[in-house]
N, C-alpha and C positions, 0 to 999 in steps of 0.2 A: 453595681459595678465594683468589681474590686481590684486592687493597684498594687502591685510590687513595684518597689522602687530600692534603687542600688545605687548610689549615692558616687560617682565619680569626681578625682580630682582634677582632671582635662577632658578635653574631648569633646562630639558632639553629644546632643542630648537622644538617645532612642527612641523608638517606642515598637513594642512588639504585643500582636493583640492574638490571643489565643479563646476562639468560640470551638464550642462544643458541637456534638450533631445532635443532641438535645435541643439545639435553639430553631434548627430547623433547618431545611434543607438549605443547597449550595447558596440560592440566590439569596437566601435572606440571612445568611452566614457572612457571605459577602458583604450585602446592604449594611450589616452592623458595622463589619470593617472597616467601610469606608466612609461609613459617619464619625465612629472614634475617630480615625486619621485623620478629616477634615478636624474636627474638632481641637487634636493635639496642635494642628498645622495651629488654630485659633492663637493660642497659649503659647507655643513655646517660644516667641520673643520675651517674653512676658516672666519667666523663669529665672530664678535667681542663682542658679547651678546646674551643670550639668549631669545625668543620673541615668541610667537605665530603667525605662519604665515600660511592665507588662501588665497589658489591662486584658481582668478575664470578667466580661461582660453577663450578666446574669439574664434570665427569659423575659425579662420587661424591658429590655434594652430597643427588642424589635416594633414596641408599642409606643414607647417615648418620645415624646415632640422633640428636634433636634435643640429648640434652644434648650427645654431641662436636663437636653444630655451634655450641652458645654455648660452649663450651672453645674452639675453633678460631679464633673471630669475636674473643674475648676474648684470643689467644694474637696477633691479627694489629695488633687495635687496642693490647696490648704495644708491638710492633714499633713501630710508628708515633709509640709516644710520647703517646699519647692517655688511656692509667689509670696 
C-alpha cells in the first residue's frame, strides 16, 4: 500500500482511495475500498494533524487479513508522521 499525504493546517482529515482495474474487477475493487475506509475510520481519532491522504492499494491488498491491513495502514500513517 502506498500513501500520499498532504499535510493541512485546519480542516478535516481525508481520505481518497484510488484502485486500479489491474486489482480486479468492480466487486473486489470495491471490497478493497471499503476495508481501507473502514480501516481509516479505525485511526483517524488517533491522528495527530489533519492532512489529506490518498491510498493507492497494491494486488495483495485483496488477499490481506483485514487486521494486517490496519497494522499496514497504521505502520504508513507512522511514516508520515501523522500518530
Amino acid at each position: 500500500m502506498l500513501l500520499v499525504v498532504r499535510k493541512k493546517e485546519e480542516g478535516k482529515t481525508r481520505l481518497g482511495v484510488v484502485t486500479k482495474r489491474e486489482l480486479g474487477n468492480a466487486v473486489t475493487r470495491n471490497r478493497i475500498r471499503r476495508r481501507i475506509t473502514e480501516a481509516f475510520r479505525r485511526v483517524k481519532d488517533k491522528l495527530a494533524e489533519s492532512a489529506d491522504i490518498v491510498v493507492l492499494p497494491k494486488a495483495e491488498a485483496q488477499k490481506t487479513l483485514f487486521s494486517e491491513l490496519i497494522l499496514d495502514f497504521e505502520q504508513q500513517l507512522t511514516k508520515a508522521n501523522l500518530l
